[in-house]
N, C-alpha and C positions, 0 to 999 in steps of 0.2 A: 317497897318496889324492888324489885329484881335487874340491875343492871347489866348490862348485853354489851357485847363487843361487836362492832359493825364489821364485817370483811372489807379486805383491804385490795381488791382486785384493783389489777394499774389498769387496766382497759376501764372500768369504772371509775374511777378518777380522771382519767385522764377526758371522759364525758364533762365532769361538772369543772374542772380549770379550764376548758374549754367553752362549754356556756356561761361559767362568770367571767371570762374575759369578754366575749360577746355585751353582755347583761351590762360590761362595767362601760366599754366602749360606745354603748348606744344612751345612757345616760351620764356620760361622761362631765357634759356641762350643765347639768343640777345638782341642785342639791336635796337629795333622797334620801335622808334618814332623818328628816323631819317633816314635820304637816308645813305644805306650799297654801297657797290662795285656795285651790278645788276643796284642799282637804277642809279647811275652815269653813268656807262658802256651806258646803256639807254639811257638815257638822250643827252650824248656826241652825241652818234652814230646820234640821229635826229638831234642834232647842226650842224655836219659837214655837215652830207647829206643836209640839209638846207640853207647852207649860202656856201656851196662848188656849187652847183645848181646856186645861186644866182650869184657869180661871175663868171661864164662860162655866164651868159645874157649880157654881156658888149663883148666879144670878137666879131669875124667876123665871125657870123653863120646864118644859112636863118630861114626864119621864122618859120615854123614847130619845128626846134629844141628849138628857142626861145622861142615857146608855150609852148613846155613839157617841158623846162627847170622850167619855170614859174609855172606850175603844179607842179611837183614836190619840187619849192621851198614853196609855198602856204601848200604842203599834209605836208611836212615833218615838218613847219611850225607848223601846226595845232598837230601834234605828238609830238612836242618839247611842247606844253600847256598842254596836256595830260600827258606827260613822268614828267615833273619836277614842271608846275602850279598849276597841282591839287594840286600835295602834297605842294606846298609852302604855297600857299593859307590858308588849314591848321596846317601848323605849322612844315610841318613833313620833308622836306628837309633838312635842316643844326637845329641845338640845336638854335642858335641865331635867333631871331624873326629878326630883319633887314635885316638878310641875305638873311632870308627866302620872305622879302619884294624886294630886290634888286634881286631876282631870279624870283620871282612872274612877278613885272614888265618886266623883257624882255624876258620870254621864253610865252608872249602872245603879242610880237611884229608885228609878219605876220598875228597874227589874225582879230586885228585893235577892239577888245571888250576890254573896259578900264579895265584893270584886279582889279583894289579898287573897283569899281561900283560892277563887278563881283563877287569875294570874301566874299564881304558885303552883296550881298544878297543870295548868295550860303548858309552861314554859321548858318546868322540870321534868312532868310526864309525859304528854301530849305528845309537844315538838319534838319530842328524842325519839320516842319510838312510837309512833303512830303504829295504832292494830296489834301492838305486840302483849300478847295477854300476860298480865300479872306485874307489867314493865308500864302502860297505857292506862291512866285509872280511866278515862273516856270509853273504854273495852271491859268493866268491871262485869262479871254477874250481875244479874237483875231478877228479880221474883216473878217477873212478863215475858221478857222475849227475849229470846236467842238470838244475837247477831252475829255471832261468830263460832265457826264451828269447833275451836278450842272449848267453845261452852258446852254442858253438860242436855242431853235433849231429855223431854218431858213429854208426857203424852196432850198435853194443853197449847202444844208450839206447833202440833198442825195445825191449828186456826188463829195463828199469832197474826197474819198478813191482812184478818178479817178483825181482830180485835187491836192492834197498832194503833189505830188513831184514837180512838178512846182512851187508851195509855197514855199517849202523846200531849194529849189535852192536858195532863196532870203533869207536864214536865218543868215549867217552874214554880207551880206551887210544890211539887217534891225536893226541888232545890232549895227552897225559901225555909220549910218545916221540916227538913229531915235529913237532905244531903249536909248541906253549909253545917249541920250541929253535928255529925259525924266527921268531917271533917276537921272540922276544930279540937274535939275532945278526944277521938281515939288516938290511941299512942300507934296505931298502923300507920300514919301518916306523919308519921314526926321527922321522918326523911324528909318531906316535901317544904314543914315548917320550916329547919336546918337554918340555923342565922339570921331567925326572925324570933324577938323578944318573947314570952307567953303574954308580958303585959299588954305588950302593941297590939297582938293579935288579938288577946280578946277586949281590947280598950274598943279597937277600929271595928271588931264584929259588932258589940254592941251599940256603937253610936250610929253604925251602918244600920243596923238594922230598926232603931229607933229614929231615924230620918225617917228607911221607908215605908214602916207603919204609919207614921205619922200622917206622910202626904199622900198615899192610896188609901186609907181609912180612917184613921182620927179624926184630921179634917174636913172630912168630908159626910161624914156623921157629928159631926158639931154645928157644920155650918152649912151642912145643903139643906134645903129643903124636905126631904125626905125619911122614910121611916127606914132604922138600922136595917130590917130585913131584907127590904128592895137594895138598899147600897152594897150587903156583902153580899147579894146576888149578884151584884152588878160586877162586883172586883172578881166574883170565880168564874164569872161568862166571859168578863173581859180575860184575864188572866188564861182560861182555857184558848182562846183565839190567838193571843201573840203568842202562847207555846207552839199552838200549830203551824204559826210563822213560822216563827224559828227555828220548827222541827224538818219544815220545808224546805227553808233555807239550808241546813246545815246538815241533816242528816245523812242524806246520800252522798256526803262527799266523801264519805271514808267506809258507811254501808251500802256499798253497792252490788252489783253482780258483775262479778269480772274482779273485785278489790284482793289484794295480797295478806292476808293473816297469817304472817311469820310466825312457824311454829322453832326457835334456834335450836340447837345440835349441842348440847351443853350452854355453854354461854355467848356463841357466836352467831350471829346471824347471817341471813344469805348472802346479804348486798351490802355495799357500802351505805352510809347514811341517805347520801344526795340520792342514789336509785333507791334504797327502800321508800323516801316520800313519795316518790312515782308512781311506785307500783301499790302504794297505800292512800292514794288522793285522786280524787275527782273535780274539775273543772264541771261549770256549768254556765252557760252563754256569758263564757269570759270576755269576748270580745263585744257585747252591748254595753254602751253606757249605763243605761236604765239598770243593767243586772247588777253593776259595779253601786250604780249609787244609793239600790237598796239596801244591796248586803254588806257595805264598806268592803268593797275587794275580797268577801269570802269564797263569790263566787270563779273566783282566780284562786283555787286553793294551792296548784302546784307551784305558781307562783307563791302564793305568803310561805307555803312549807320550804320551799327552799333560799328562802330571802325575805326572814323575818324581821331584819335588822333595816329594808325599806317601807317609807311608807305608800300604803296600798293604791293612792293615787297613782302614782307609777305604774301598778300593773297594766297597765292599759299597751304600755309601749316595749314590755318583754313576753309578754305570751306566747307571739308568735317565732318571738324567740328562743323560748323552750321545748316548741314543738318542733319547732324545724328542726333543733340539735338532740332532741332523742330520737326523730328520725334518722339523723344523720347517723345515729353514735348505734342505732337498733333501740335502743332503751324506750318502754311504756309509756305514754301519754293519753290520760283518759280525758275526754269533753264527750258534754252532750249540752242536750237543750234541757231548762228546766225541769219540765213535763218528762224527758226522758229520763234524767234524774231519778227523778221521784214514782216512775215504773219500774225500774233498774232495782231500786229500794225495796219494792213490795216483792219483787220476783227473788229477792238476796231472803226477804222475810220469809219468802215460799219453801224458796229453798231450804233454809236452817231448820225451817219447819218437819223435812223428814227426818225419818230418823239415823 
């Protein structure tokens, strides 16, 4: 990774001591840097629905049910990484960092993405520099689609906007069989490993990853009813589905039309930190309940981006507190509605598309 120097403009700072005074002042009397009642209530609710699903696939039921049981164990799955991962990940579920690591690991069980690989690069790349190529591995090259116009154009990227979702379908099985193992062994990413054991790393990828073969296939070809054939059909229709989720969820909050892909000036970039999250995140129906308790607070991204050390329950009572002050201050604020999200995204796909 390519480290970058933020600019240091006082008008831009003196924005974000101004909305964390706000942000500190309106949550002054909680406690927010760990999981309250909402966030656990949450969290439970996709465990049961999750692993209640998963034990009804062992009974005497026909196939059809078997499918959607399996869907629904895979969605609710992928909602229990969202509801309780994100926030472990960061620190923000329980006070105790271990716990917060023994939460981590298995509320990203169903998902089969090694959540240390994960985390490590979530926190180290991600969060630093969102959008920033060669700085952001979330921004890497890809053999499909162009999301960023740092990236290199191909004559196959004018119909990327038409062939996207069919990619999309394969985005956790390409995390599960191919990212997670690059991850781990090439030496390009040893910045990311930095103060993390080889034994640990590959002890927890492997035990990780032999959990969750185990309960999305072993078990369920041992002990369902059914012929191996139909079951790994069912794990790559299932699996194709929750990527679509998730790709829905999260895609367009950072590829969208209108989004900032910092190209820096040597090693310095435009903005200070706080406004590069700005101008590099998308909100989408922040302020609905329902949107907060699918996506655990992803869809508050400008929130989690610049207040990753609260947990996401809270967003609900600073949004409108970050909009009002990059009005105030002039500084970017992007929202939309789901659905406009995810137009915003195909037309950003369009776009990258010429050449």
């Amino acid at each position: 990774m390519k480290a970058k120097y933020f600019n240091k403009s006082a008008d831009e700072k003196l924005f974000f001591l101004a909305l964390k005074e706000k942000v500190n002042d309106k949550l002054k009397d909680k406690t927010v840097s760990h999981g309250d009642a909402r966030f656990w209530f949450k969290g439970l609710f996709w465990t049961l629905i999750c692993y209640s699903s998963y034990s009804l696939l062992f009974l005497n039921i026909d196939k059809t049910i078997f499918w959607l049981l399996y869907v629904v164990f895979q969605l609710s799955g992928l909602l229990i990484g969202f509801s309780f991962g994100h926030d472990a990940s960061h620190d923000t579920a329980f006070r105790n960092k271990k716990a917060n690591s023994v939460l981590h690991f298995f509320s990203f069980l169903t998902v089969g993405i090694d959540p240390l690989l994960w985390g490590l690069r979530h926190i180290r790349s991600h969060h630093l520099y969102a959008n920033v190529e060669g700085s952001d591995i979330d921004i890497d090259k890809n053999p499909f689609l162009r999301l960023s116009p740092t990236h290199p154009w191909e004559p196959k990227h004018k119909y990327q906007a038409y062939y996207a979702p069919f990619v999309y379908m394969f985005t956790l099985l390409h995390s599960v069989f191919m990212s997670d193992w690059g991850y781990l062994f090439s030496d390009e990413y040893d910045w990311m490993k930095r103060g993390v054991s080889k034994a640990e790393l590959y002890f927890r990828f492997l035990l990780y990853k032999v959990f969750y073969f185990s309960l999305v296939l072993v078990l369920p070809l041992l002990y369902a009813d059914f012929s191996w054939t139909f079951i790994v059909l069912t794990f790559l229709t299932a699996s194709a589905f929750t990527s679509m989720v998730f790709i829905i969820m999260l895609v367009g909050t950072h590829f969208f039309d209108g989004a900032d892909y910092p190209q820096p000036e040597g090693e310095f970039l435009e903005h200070t930190w706080a406004v590069h999250q700005l101008y590099t995140s998308c909100d989408w129906d922040a302020n609905k309940g329902w949107a907060r308790f699918l996506s655990g607070g992803s869809n508050c991204h400008a929130a989690h981006h610049l207040f990753p050390n609260i947990c996401h329950t809270n967003y609900s009572e600073i949004n409108e507190i970050i909009e009002e002050t990059a009005k105030e201050y002039k500084q970017p604020y992007h929202h939309k509605t789901l659905f406009e999200m995810m137009f915003s995204h195909f037309k950003h796909l369009h776009k990258m598309g010429k050449r």
